[in-house]
PyMOL Python script that loads the backbone (N, CA, C, O; Angstrom):
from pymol import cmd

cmd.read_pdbstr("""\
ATOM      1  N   UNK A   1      33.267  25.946  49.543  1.00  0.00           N
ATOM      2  CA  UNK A   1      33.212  26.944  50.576  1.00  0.00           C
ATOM      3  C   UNK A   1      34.330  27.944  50.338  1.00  0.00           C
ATOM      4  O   UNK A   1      35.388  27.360  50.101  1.00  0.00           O
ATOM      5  N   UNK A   2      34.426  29.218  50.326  1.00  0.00           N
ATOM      6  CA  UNK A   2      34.863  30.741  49.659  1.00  0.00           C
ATOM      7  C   UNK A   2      35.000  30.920  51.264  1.00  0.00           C
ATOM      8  O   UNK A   2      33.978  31.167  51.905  1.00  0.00           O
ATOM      9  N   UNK A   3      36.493  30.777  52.052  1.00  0.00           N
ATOM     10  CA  UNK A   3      36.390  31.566  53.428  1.00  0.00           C
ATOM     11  C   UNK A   3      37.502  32.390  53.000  1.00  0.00           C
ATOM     12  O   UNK A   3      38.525  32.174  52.351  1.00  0.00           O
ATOM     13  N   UNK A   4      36.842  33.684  53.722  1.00  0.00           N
ATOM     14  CA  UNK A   4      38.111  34.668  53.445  1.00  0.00           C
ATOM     15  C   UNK A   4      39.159  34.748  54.415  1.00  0.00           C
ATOM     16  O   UNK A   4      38.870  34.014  55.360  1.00  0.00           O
ATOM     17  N   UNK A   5      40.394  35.402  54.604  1.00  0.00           N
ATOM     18  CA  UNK A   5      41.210  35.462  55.141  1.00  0.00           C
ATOM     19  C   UNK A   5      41.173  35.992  56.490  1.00  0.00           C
ATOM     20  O   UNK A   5      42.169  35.948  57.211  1.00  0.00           O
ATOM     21  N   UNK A   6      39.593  36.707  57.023  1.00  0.00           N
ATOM     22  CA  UNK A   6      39.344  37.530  58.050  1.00  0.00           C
ATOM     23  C   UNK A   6      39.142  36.180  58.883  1.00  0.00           C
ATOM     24  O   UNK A   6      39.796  35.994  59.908  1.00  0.00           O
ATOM     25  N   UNK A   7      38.095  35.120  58.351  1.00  0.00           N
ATOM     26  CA  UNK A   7      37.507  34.120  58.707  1.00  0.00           C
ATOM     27  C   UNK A   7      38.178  33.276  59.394  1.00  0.00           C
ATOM     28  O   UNK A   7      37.697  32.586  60.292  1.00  0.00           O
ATOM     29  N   UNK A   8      39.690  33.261  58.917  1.00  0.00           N
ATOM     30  CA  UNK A   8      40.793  32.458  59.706  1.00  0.00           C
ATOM     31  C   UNK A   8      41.772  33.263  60.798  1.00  0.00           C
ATOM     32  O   UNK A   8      42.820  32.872  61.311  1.00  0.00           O
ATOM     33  N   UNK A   9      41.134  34.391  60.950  1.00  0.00           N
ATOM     34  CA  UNK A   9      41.993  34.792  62.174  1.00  0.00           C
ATOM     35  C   UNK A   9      40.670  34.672  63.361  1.00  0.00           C
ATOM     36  O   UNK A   9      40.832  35.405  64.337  1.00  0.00           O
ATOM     37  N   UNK A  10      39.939  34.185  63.359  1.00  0.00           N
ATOM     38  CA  UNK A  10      38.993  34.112  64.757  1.00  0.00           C
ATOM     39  C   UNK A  10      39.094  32.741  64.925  1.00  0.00           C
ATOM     40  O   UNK A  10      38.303  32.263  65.739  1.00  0.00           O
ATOM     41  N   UNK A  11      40.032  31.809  64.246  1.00  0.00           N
ATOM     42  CA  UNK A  11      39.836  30.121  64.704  1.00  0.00           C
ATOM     43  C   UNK A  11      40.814  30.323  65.663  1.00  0.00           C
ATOM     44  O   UNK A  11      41.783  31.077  65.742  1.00  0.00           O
ATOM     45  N   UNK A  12      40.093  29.056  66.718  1.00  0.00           N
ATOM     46  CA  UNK A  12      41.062  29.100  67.655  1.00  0.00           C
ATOM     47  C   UNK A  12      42.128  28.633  68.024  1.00  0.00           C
ATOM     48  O   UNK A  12      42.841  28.901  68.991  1.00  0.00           O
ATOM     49  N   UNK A  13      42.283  27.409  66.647  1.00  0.00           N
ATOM     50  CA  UNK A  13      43.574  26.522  66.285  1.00  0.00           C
ATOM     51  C   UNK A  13      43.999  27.558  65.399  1.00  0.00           C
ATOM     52  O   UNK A  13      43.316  27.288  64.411  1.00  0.00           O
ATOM     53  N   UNK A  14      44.469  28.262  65.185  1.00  0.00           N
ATOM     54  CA  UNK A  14      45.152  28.738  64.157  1.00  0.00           C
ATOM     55  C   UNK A  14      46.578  28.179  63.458  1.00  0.00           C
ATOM     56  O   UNK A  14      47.085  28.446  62.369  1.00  0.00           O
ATOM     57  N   UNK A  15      47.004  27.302  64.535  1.00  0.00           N
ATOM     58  CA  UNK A  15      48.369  26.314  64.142  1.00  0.00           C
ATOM     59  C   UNK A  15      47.951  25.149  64.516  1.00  0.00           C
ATOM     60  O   UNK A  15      47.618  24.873  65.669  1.00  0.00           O
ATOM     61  N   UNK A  16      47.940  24.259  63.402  1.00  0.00           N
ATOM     62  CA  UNK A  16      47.529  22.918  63.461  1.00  0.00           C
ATOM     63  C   UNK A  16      48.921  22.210  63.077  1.00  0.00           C
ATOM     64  O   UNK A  16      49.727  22.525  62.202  1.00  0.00           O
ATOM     65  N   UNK A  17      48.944  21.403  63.787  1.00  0.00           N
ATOM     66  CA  UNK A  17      50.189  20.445  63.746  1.00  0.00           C
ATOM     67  C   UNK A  17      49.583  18.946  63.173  1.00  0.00           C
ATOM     68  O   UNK A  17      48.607  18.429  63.717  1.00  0.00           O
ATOM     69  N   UNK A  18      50.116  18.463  62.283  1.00  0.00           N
ATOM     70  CA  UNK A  18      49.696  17.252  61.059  1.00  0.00           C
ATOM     71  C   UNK A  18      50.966  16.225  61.253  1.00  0.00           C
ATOM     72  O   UNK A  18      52.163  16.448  61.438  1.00  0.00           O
ATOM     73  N   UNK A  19      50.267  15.096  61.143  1.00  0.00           N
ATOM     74  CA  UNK A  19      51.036  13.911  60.724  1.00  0.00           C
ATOM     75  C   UNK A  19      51.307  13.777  59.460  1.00  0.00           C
ATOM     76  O   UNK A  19      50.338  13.275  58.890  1.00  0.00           O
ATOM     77  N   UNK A  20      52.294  14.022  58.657  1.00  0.00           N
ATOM     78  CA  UNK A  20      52.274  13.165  57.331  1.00  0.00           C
ATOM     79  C   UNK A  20      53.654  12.839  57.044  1.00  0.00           C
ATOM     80  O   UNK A  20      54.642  13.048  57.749  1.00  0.00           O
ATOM     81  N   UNK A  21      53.533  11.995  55.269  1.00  0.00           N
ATOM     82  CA  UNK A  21      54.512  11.210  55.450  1.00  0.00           C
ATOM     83  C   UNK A  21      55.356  11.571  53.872  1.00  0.00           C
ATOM     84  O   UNK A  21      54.766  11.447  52.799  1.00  0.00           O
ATOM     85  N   UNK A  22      56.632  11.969  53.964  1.00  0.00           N
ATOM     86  CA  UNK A  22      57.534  12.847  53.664  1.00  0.00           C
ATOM     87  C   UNK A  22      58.403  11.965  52.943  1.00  0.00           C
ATOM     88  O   UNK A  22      59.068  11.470  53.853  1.00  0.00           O
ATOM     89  N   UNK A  23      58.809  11.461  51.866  1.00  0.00           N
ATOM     90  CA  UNK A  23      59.891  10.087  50.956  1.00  0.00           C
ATOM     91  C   UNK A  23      59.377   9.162  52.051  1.00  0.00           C
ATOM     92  O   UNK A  23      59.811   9.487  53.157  1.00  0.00           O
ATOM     93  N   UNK A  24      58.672   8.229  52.053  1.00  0.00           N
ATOM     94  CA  UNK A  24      57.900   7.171  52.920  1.00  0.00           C
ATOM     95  C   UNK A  24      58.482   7.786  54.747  1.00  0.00           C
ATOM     96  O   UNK A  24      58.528   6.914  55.615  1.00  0.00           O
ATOM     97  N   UNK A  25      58.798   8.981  55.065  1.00  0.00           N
ATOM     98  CA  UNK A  25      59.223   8.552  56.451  1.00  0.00           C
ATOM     99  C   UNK A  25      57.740   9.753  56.916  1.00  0.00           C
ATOM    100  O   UNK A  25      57.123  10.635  56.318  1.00  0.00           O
ATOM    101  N   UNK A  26      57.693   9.177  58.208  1.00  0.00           N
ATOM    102  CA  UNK A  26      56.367   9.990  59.042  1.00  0.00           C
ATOM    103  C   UNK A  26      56.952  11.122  59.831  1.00  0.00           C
ATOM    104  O   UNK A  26      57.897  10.983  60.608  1.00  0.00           O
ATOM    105  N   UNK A  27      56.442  12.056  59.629  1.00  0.00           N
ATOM    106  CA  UNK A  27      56.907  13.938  60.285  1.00  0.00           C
ATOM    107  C   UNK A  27      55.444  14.378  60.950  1.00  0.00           C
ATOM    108  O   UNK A  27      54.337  13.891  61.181  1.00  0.00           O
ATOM    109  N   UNK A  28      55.916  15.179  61.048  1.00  0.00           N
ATOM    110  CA  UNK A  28      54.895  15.918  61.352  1.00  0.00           C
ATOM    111  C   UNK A  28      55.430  17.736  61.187  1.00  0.00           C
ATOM    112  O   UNK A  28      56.525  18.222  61.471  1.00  0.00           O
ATOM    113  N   UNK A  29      54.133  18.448  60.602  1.00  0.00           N
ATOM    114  CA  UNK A  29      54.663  19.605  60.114  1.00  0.00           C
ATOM    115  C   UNK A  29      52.971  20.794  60.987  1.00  0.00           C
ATOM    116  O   UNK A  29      51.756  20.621  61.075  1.00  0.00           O
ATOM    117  N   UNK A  30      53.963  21.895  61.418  1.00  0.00           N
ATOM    118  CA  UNK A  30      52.708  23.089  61.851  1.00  0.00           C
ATOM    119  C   UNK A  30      52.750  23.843  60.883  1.00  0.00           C
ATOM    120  O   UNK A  30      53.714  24.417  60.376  1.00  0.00           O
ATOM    121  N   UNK A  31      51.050  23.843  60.462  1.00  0.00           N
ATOM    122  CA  UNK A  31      50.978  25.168  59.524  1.00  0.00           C
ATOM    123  C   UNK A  31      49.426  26.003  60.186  1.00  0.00           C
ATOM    124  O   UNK A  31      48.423  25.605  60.778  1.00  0.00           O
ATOM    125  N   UNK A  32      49.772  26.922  59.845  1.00  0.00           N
ATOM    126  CA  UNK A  32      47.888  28.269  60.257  1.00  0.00           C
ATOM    127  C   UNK A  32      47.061  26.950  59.253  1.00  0.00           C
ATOM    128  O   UNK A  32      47.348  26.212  58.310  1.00  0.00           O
ATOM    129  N   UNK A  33      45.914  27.226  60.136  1.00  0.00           N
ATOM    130  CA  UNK A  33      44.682  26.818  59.018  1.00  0.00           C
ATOM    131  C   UNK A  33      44.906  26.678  57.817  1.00  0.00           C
ATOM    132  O   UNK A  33      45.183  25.656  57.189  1.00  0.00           O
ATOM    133  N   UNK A  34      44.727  28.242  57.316  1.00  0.00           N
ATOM    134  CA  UNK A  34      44.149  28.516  55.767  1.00  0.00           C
ATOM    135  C   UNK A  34      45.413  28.039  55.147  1.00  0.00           C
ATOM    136  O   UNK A  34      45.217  27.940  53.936  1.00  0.00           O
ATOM    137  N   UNK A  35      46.810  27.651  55.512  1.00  0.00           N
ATOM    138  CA  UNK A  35      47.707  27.229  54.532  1.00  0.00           C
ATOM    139  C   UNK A  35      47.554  25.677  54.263  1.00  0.00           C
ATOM    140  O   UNK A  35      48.056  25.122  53.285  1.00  0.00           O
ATOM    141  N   UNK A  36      46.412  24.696  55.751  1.00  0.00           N
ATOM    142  CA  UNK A  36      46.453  23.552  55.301  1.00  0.00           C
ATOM    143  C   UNK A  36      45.800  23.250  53.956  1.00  0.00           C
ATOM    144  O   UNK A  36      45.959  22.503  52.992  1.00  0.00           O
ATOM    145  N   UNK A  37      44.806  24.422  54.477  1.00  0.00           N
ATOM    146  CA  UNK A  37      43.322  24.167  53.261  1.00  0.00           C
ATOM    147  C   UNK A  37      44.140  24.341  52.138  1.00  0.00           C
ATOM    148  O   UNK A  37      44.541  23.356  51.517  1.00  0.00           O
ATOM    149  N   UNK A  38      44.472  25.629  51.766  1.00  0.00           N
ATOM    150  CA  UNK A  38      45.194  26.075  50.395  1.00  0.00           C
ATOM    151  C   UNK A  38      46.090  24.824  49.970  1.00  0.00           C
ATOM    152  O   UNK A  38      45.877  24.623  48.774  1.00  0.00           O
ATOM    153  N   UNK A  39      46.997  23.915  50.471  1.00  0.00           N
ATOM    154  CA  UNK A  39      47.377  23.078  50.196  1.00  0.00           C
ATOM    155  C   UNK A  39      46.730  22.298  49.924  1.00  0.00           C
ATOM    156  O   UNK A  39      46.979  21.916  48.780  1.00  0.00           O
ATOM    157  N   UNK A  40      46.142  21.912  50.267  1.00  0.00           N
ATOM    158  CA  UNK A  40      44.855  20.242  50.191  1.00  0.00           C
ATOM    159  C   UNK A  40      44.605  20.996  49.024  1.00  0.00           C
ATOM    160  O   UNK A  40      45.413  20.818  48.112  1.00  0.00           O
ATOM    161  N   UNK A  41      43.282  22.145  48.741  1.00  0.00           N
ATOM    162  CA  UNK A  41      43.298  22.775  47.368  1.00  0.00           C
ATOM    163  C   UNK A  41      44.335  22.650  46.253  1.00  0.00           C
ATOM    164  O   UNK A  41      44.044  22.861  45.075  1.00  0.00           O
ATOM    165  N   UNK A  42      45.441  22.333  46.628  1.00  0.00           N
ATOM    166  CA  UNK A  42      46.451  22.850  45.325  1.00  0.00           C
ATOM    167  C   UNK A  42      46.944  21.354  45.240  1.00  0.00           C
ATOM    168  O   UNK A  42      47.375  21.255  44.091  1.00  0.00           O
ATOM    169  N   UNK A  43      47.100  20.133  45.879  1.00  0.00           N
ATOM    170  CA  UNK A  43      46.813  18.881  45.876  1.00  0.00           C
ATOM    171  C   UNK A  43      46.100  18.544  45.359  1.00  0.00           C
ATOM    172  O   UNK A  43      46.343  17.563  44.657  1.00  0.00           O
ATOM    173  N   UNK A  44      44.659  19.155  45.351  1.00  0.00           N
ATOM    174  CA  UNK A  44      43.136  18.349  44.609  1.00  0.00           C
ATOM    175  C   UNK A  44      43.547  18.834  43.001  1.00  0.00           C
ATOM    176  O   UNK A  44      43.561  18.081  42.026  1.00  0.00           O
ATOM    177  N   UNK A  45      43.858  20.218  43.005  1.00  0.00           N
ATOM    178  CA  UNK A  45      43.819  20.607  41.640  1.00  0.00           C
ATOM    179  C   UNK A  45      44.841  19.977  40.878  1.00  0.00           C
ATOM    180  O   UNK A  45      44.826  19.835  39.655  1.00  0.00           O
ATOM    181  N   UNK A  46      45.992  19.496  41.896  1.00  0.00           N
ATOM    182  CA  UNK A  46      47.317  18.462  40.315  1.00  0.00           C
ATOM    183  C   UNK A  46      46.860  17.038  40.968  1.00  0.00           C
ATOM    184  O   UNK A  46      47.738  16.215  41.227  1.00  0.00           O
ATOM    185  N   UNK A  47      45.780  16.806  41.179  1.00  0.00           N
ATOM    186  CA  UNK A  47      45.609  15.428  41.173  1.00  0.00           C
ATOM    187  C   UNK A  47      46.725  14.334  42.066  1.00  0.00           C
ATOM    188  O   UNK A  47      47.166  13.331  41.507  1.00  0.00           O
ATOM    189  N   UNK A  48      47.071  14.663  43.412  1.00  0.00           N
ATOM    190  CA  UNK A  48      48.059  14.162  43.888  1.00  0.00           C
ATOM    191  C   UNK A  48      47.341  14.101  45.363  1.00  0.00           C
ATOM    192  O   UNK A  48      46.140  14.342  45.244  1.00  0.00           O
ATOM    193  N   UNK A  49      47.609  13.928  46.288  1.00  0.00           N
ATOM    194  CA  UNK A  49      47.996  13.379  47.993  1.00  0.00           C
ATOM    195  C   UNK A  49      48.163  14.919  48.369  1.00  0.00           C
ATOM    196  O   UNK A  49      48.197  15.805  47.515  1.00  0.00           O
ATOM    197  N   UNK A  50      48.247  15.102  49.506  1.00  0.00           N
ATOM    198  CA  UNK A  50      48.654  16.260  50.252  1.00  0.00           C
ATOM    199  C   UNK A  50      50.141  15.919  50.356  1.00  0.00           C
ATOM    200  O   UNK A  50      50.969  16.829  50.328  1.00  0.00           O
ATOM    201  N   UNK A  51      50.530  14.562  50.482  1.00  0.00           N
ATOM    202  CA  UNK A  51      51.645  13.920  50.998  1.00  0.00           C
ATOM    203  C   UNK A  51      52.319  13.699  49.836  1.00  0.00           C
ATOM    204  O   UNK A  51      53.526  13.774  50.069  1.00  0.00           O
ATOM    205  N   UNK A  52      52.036  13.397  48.384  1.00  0.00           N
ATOM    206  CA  UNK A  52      52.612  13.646  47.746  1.00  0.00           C
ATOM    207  C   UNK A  52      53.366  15.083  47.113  1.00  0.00           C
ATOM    208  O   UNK A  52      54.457  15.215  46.558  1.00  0.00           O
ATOM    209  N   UNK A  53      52.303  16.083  47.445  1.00  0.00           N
ATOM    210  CA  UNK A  53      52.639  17.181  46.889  1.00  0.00           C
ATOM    211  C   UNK A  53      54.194  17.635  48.148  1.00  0.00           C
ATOM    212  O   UNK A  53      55.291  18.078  47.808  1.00  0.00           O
ATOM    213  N   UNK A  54      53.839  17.399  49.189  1.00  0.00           N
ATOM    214  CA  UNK A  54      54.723  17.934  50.564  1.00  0.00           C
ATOM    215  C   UNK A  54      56.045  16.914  50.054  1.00  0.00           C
ATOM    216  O   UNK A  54      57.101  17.538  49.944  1.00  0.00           O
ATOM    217  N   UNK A  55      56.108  15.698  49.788  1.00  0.00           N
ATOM    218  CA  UNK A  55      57.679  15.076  49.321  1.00  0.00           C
ATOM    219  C   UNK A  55      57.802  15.945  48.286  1.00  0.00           C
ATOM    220  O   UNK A  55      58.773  16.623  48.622  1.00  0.00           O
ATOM    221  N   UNK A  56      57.332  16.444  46.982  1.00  0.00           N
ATOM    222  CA  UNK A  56      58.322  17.078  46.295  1.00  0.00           C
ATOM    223  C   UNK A  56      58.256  18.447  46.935  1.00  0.00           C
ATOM    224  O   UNK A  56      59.420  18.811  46.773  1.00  0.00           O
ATOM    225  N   UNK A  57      57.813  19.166  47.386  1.00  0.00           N
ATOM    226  CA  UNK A  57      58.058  20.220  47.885  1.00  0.00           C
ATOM    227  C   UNK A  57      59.066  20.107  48.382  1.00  0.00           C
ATOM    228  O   UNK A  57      59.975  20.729  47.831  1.00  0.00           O
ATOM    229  N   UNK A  58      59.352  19.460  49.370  1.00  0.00           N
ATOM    230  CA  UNK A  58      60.638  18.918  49.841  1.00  0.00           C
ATOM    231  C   UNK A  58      61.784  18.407  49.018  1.00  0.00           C
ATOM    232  O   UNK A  58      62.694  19.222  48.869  1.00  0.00           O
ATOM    233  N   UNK A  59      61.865  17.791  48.722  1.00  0.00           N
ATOM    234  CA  UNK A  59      62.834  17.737  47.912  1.00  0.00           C
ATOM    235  C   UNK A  59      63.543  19.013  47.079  1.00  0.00           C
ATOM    236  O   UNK A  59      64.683  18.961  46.617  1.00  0.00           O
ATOM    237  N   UNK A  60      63.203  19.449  47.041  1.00  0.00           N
ATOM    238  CA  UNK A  60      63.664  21.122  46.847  1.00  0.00           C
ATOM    239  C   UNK A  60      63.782  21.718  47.760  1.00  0.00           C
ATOM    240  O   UNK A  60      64.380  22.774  47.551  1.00  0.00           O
ATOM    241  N   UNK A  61      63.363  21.492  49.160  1.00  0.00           N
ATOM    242  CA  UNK A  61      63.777  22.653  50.254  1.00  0.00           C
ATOM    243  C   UNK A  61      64.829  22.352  50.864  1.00  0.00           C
ATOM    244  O   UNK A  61      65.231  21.207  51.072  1.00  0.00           O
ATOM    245  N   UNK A  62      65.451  23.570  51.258  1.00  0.00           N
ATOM    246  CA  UNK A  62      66.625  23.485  51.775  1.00  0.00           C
ATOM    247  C   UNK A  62      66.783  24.365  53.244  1.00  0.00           C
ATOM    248  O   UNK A  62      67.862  24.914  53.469  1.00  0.00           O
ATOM    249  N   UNK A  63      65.838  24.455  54.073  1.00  0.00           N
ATOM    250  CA  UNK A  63      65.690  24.789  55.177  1.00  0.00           C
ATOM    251  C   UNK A  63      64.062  23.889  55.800  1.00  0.00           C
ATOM    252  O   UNK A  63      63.715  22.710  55.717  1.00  0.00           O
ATOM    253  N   UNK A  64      63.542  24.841  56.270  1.00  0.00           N
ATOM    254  CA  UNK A  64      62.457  24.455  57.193  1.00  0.00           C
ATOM    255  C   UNK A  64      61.366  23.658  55.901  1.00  0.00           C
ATOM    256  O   UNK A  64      61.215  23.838  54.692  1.00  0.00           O
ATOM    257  N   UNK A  65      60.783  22.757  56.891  1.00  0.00           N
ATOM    258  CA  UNK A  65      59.596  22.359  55.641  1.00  0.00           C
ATOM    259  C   UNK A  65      58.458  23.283  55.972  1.00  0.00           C
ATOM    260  O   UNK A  65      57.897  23.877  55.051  1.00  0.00           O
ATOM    261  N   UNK A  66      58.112  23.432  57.097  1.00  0.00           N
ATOM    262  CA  UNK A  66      57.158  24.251  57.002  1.00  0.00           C
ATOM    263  C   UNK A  66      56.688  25.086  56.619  1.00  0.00           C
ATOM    264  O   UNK A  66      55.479  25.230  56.435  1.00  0.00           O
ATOM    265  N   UNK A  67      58.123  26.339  56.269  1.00  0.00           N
ATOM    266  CA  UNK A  67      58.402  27.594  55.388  1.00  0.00           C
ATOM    267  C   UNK A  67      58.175  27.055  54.365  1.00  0.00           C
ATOM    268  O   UNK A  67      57.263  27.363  53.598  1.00  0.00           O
ATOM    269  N   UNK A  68      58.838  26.326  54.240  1.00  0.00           N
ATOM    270  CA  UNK A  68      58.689  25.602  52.247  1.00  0.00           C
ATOM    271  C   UNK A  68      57.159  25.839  51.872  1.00  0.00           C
ATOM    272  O   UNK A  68      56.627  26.536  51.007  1.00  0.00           O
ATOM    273  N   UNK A  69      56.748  25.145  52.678  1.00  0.00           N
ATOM    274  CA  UNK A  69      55.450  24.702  51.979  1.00  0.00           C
ATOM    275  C   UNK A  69      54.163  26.076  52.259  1.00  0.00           C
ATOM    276  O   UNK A  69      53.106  26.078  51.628  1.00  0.00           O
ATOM    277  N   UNK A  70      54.576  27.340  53.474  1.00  0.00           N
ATOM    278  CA  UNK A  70      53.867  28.165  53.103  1.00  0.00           C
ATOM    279  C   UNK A  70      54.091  29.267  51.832  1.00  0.00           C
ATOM    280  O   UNK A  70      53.193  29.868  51.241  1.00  0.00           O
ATOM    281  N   UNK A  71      55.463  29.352  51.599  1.00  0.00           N
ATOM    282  CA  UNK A  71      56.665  29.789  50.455  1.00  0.00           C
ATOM    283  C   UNK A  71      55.851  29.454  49.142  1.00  0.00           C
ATOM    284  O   UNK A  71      55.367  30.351  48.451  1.00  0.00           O
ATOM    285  N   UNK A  72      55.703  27.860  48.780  1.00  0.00           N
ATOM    286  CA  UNK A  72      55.034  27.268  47.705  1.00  0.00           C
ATOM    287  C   UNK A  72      53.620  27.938  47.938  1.00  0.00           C
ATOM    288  O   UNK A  72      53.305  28.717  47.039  1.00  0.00           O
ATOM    289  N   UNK A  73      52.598  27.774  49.085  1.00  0.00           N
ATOM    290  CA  UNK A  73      51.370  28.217  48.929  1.00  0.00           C
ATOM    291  C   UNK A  73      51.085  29.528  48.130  1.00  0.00           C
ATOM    292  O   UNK A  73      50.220  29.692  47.270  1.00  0.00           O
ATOM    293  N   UNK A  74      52.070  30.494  48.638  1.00  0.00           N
ATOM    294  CA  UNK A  74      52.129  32.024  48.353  1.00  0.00           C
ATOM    295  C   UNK A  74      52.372  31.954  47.114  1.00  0.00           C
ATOM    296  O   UNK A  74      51.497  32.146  46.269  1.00  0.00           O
ATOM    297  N   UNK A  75      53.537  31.681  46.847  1.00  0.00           N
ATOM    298  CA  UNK A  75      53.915  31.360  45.423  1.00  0.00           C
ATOM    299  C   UNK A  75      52.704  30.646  44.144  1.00  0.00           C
ATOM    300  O   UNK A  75      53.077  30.499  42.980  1.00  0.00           O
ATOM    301  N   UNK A  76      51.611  30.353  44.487  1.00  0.00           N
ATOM    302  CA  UNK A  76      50.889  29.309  43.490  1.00  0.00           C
ATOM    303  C   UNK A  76      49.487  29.459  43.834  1.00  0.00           C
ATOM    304  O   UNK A  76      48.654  28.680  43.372  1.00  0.00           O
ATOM    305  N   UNK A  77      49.042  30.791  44.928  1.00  0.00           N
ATOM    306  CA  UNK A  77      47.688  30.993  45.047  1.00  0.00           C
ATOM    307  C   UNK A  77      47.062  31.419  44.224  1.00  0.00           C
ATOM    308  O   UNK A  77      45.834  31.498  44.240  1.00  0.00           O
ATOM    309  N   UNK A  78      47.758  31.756  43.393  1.00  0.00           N
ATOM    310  CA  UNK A  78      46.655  32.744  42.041  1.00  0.00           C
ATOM    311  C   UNK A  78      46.450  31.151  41.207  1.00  0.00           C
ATOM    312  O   UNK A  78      45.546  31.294  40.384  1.00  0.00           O
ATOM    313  N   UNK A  79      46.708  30.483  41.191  1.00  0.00           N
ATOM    314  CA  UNK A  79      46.146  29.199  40.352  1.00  0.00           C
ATOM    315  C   UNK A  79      45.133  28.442  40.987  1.00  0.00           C
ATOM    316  O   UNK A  79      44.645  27.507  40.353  1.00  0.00           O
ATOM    317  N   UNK A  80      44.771  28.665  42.026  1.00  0.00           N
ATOM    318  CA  UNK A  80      43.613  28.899  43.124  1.00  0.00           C
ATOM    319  C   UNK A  80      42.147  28.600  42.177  1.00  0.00           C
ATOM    320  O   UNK A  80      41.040  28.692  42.707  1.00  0.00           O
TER     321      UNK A  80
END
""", "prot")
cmd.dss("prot")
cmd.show_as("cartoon", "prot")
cmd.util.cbc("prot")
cmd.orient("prot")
């Protein structure tokens, strides 16, 4: 499924708040929609967890995780 970026401003969750689990500990992180998807996407494509990809993301961040991980999305959409 090809949704464009227009497609995610009429949802009505637009911030979804997630459970996951970060060097084995449980968080929870808010991201818009289209950055969960794009993640899960960029997870499927290196063959990893959503939860794996979010610990090393982390592990390199040095402020918010949430920024981090829309920071990384932006950063790595053209491999999309």
């Amino acid at each position: 499924m090809n949704l464009q970026v227009t497609d995610y401003l009429y949802d009505q969750d637009l911030i979804k708040k997630r459970s996951v689990v970060v060097s084995g500990h449980r968080t929870s992180v808010s991201l818009e929609t289209i950055f969960w998807d794009k993640l899960r996407s960029l997870a499927l494509q290196r063959h990893k967890s959503v939860n794996q990809l979010i610990t090393e993301i982390d592990q390199h961040c040095k402020g918010s995780l949430s920024s981090a991980l829309r920071v990384y999305v932006l950063q790595n959409i053209h491999k999309l």
